[in-house]
DSSP file (Angstrom, degrees, kcal/mol; ACC not computed):
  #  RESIDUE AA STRUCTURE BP1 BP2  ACC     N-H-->O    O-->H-N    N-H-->O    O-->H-N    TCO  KAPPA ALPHA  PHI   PSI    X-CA   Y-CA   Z-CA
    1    1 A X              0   0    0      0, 0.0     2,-0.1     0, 0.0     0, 0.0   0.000 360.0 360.0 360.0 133.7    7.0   -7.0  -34.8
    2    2 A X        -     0   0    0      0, 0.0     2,-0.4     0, 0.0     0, 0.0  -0.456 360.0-155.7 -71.1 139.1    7.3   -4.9  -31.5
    3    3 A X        -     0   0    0     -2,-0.1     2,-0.3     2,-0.0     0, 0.0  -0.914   9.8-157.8-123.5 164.7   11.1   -4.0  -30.4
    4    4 A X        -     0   0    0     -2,-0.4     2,-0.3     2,-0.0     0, 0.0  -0.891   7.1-162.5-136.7 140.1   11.2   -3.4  -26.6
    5    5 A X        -     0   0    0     -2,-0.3     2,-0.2     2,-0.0    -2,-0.0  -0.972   4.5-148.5-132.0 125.3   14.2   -1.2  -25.5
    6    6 A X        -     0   0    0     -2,-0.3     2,-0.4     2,-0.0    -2,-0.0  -0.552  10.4-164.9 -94.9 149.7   15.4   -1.0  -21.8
    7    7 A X        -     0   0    0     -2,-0.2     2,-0.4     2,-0.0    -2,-0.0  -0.951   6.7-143.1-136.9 125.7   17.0    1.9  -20.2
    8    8 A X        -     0   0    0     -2,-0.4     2,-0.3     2,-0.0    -2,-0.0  -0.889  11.3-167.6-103.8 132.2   19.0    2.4  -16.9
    9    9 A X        -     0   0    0     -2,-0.4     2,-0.6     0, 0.0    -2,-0.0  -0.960  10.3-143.3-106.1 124.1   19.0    5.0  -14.6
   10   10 A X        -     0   0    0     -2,-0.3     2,-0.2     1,-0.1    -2,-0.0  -0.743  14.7-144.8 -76.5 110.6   21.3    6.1  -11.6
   11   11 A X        +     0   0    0     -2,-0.6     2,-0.6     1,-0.0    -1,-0.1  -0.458  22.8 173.3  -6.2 102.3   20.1    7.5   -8.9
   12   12 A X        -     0   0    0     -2,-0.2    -2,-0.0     2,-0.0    -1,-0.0  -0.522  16.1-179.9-122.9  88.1   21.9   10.0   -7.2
   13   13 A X        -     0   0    0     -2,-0.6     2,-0.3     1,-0.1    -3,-0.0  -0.276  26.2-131.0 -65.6 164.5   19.5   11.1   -4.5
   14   14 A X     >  -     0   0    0      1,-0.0     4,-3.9     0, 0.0     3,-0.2  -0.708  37.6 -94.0-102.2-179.6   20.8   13.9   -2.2
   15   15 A X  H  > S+     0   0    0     -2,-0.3     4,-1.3     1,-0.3     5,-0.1   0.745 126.2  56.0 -59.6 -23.9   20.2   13.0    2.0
   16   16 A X  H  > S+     0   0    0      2,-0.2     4,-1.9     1,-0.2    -1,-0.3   0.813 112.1  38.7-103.9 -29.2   17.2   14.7    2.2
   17   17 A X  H >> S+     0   0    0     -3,-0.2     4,-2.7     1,-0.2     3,-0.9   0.997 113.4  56.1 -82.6 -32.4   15.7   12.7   -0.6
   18   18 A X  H 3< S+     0   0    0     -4,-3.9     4,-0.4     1,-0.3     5,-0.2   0.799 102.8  55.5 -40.5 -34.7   17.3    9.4    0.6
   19   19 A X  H >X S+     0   0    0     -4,-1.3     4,-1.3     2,-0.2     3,-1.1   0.919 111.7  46.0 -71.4 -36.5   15.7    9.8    4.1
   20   20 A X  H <X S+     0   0    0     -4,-1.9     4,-0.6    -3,-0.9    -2,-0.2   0.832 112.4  49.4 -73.1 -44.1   12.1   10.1    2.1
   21   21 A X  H 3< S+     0   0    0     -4,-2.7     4,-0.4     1,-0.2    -1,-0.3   0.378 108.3  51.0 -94.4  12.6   12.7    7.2    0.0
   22   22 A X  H <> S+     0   0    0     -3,-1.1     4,-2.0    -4,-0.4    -2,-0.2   0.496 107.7  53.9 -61.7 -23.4   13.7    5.2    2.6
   23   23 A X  H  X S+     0   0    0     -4,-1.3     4,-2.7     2,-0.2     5,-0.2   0.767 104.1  52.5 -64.2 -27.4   10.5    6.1    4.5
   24   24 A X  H >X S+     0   0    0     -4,-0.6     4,-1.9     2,-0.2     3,-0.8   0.974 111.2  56.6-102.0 -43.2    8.3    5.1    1.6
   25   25 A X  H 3> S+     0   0    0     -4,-0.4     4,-1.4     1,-0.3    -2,-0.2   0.803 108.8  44.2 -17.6 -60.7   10.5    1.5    2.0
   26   26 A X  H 3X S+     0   0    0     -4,-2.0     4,-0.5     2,-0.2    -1,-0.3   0.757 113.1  47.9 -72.9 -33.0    9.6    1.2    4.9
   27   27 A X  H <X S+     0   0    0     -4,-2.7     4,-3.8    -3,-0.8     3,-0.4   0.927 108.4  54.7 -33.8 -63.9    6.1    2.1    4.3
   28   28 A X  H  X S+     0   0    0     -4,-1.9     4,-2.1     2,-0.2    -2,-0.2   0.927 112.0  49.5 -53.2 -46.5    5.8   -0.3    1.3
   29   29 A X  H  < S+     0   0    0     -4,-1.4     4,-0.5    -5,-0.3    -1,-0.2   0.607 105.3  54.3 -91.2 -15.5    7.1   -3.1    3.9
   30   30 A X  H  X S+     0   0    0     -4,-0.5     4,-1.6    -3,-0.4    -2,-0.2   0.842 114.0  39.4 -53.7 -63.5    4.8   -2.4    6.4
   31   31 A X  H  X S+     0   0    0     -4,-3.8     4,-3.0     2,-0.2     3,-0.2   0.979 109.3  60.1 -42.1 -75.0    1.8   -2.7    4.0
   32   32 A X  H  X S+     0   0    0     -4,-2.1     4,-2.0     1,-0.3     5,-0.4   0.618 108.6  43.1 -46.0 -60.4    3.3   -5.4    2.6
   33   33 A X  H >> S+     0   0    0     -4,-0.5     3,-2.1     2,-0.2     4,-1.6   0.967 116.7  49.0 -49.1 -77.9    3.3   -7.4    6.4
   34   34 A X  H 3X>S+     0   0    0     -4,-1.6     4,-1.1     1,-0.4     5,-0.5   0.940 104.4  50.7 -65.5 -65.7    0.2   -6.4    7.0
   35   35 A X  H 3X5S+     0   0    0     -4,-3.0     4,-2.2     1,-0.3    -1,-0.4   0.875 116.2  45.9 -37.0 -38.7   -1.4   -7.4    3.9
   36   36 A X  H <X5S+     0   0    0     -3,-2.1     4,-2.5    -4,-2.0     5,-0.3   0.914 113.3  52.7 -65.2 -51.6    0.4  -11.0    4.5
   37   37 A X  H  X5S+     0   0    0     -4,-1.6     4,-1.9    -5,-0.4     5,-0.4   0.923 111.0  44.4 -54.6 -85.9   -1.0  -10.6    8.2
   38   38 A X  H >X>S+     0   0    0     -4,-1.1     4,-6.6     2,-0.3     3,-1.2   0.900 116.1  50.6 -26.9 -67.9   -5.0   -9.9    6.7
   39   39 A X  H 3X<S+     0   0    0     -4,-2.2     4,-3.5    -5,-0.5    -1,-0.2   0.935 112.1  39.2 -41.5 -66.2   -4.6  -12.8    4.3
   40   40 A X  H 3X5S+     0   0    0     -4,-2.5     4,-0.6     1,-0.2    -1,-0.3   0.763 118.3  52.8 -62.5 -16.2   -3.4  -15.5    6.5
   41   41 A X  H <X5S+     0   0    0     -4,-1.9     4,-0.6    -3,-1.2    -2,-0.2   0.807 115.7  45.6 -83.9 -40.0   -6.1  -13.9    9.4
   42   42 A X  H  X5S+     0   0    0     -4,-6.6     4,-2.8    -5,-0.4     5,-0.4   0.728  97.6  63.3 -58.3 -23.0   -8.9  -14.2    6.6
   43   43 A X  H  X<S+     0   0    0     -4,-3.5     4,-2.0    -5,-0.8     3,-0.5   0.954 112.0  36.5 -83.5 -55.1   -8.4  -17.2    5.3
   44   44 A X  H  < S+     0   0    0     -4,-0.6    -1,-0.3     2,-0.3    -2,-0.2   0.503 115.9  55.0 -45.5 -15.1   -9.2  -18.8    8.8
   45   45 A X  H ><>S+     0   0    0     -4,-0.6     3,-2.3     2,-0.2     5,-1.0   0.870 103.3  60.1 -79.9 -47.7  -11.9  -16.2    9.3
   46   46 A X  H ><5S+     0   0    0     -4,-2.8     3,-4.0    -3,-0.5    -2,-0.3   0.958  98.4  57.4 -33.2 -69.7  -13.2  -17.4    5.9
   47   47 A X  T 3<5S+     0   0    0     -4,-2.0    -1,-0.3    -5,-0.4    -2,-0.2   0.761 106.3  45.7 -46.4 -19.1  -13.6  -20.6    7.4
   48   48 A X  T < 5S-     0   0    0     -3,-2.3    -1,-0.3    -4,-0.0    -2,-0.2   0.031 126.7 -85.4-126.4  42.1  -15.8  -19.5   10.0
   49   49 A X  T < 5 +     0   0    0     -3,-4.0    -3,-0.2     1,-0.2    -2,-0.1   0.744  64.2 165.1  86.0   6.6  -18.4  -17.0    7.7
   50   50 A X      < -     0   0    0     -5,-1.0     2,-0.2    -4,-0.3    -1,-0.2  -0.334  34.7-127.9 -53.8 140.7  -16.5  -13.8    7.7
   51   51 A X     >  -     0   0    0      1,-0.1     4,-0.5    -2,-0.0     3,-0.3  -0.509  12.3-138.8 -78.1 159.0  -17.7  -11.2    5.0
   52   52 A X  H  > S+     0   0    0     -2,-0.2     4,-1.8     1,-0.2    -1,-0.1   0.669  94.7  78.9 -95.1 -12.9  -15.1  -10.1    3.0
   53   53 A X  H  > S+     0   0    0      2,-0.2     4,-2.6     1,-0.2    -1,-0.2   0.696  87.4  56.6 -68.8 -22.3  -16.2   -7.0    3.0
   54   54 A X  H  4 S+     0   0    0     -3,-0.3    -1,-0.2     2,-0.2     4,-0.2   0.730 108.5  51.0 -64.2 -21.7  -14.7   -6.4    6.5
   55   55 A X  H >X S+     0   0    0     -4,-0.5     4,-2.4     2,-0.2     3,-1.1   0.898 108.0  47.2 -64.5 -65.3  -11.5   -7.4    5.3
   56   56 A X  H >X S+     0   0    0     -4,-1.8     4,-2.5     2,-0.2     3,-0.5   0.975 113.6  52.1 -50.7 -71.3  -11.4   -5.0    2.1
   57   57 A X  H 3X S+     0   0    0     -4,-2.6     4,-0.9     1,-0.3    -1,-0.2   0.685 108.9  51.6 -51.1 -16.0  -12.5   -2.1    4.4
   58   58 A X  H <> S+     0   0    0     -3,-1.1     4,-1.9     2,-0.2    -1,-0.3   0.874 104.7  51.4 -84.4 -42.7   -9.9   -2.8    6.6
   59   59 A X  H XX S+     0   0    0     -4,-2.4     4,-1.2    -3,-0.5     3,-0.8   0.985 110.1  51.2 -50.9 -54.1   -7.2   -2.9    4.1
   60   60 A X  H 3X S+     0   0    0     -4,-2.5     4,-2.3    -5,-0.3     5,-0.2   0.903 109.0  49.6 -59.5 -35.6   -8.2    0.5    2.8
   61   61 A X  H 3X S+     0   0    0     -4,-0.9     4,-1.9    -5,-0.4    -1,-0.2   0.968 110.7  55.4 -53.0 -45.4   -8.2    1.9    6.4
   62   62 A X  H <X S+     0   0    0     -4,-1.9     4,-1.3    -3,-0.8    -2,-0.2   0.830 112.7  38.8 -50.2 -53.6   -4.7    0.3    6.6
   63   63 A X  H  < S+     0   0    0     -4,-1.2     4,-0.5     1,-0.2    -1,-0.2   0.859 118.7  47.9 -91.4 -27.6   -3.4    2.1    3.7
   64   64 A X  H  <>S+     0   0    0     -4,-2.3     5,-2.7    -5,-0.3     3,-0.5   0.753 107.1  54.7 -49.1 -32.5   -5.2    5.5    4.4
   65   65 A X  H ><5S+     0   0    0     -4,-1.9     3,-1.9    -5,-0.2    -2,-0.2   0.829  99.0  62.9-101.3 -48.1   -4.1    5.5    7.9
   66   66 A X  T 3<5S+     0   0    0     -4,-1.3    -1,-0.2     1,-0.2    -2,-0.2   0.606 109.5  42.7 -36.5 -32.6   -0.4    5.1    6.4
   67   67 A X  T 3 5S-     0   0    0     -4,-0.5    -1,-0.2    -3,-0.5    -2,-0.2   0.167 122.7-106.2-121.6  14.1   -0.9    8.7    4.6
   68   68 A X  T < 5S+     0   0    0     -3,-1.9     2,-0.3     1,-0.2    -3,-0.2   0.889  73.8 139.0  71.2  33.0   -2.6   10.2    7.6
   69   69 A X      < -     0   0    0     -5,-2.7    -2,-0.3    -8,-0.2    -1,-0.2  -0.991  35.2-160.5-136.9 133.2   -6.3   10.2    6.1
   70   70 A X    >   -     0   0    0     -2,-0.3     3,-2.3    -3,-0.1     2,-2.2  -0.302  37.4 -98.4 -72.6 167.6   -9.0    9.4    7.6
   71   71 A X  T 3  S+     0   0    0      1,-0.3     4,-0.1    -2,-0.1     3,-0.0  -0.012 119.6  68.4 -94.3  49.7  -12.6    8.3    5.9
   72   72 A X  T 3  S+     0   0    0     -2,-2.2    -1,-0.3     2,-0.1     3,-0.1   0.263  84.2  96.6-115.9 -14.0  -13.8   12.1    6.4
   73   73 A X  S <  S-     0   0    0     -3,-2.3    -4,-0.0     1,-0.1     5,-0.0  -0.466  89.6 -78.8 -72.9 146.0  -11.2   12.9    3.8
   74   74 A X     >  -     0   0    0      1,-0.1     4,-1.5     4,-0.1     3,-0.3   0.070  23.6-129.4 -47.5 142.0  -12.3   13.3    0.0
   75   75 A X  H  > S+     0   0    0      1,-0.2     4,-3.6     2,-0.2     5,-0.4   0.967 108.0  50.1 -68.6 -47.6  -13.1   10.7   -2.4
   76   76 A X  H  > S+     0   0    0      2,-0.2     4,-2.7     1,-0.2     5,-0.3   0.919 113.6  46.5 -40.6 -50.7  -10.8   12.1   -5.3
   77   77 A X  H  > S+     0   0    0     -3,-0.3     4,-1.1     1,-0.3     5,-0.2   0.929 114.0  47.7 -51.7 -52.2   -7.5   12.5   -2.8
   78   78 A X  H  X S+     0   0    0     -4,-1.5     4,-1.3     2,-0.3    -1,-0.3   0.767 113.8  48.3 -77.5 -30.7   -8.1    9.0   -1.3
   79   79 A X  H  < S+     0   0    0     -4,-3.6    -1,-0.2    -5,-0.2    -2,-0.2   0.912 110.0  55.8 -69.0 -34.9   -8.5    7.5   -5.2
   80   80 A X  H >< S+     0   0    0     -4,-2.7     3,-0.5    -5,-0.4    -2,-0.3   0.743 109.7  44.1 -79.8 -21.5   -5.3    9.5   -6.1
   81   81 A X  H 3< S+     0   0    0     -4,-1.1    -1,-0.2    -5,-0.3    -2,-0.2   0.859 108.8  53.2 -99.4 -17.1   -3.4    7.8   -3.5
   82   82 A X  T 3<        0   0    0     -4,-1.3    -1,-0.2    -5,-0.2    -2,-0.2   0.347 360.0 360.0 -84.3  28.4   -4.4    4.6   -3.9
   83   83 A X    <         0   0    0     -3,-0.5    -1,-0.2     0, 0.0    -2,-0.1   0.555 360.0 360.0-110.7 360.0   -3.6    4.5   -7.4
């Protein structure tokens, strides 16, 4: 039998790191709308013959475009942020 142990950690960011990890909040909640946004605009595009593949390429622009890369930028970089 597996024993699972939880651990908690406190934060104490200083200001410089608070402003950054709010930033990636606000990132994350961005996406997060938009991704809501895609779905509910696909699923009615679905209904009238949309590929899905314009949808998928558009999310990846979405999240690329969030870290300030464009699709001239390298495959590795662009795997390593989307992971």
């Amino acid at each position: 039998m597996k024993i699972f142990k939880s651990y908690k950690f406190k934060l104490l960011p200083t200001s410089e790191q608070t402003a950054v990890l709010m930033q990636h909040g606000g990132n994350l909640r961005y996406a997060w709308n938009k991704l809501v946004e895609f779905e509910r605009i696909s699923s009615i595009e679905i209904q009238n013959s949309i590929d899905n593949v314009d949808t998928s390429n558009s999310i990846v622009a979405l999240i690329l475009g969030l870290y300030g890369l464009d699709k001239s930028e390298s495959e590795p970089r662009k795997l390593a942020l989307l992971r």
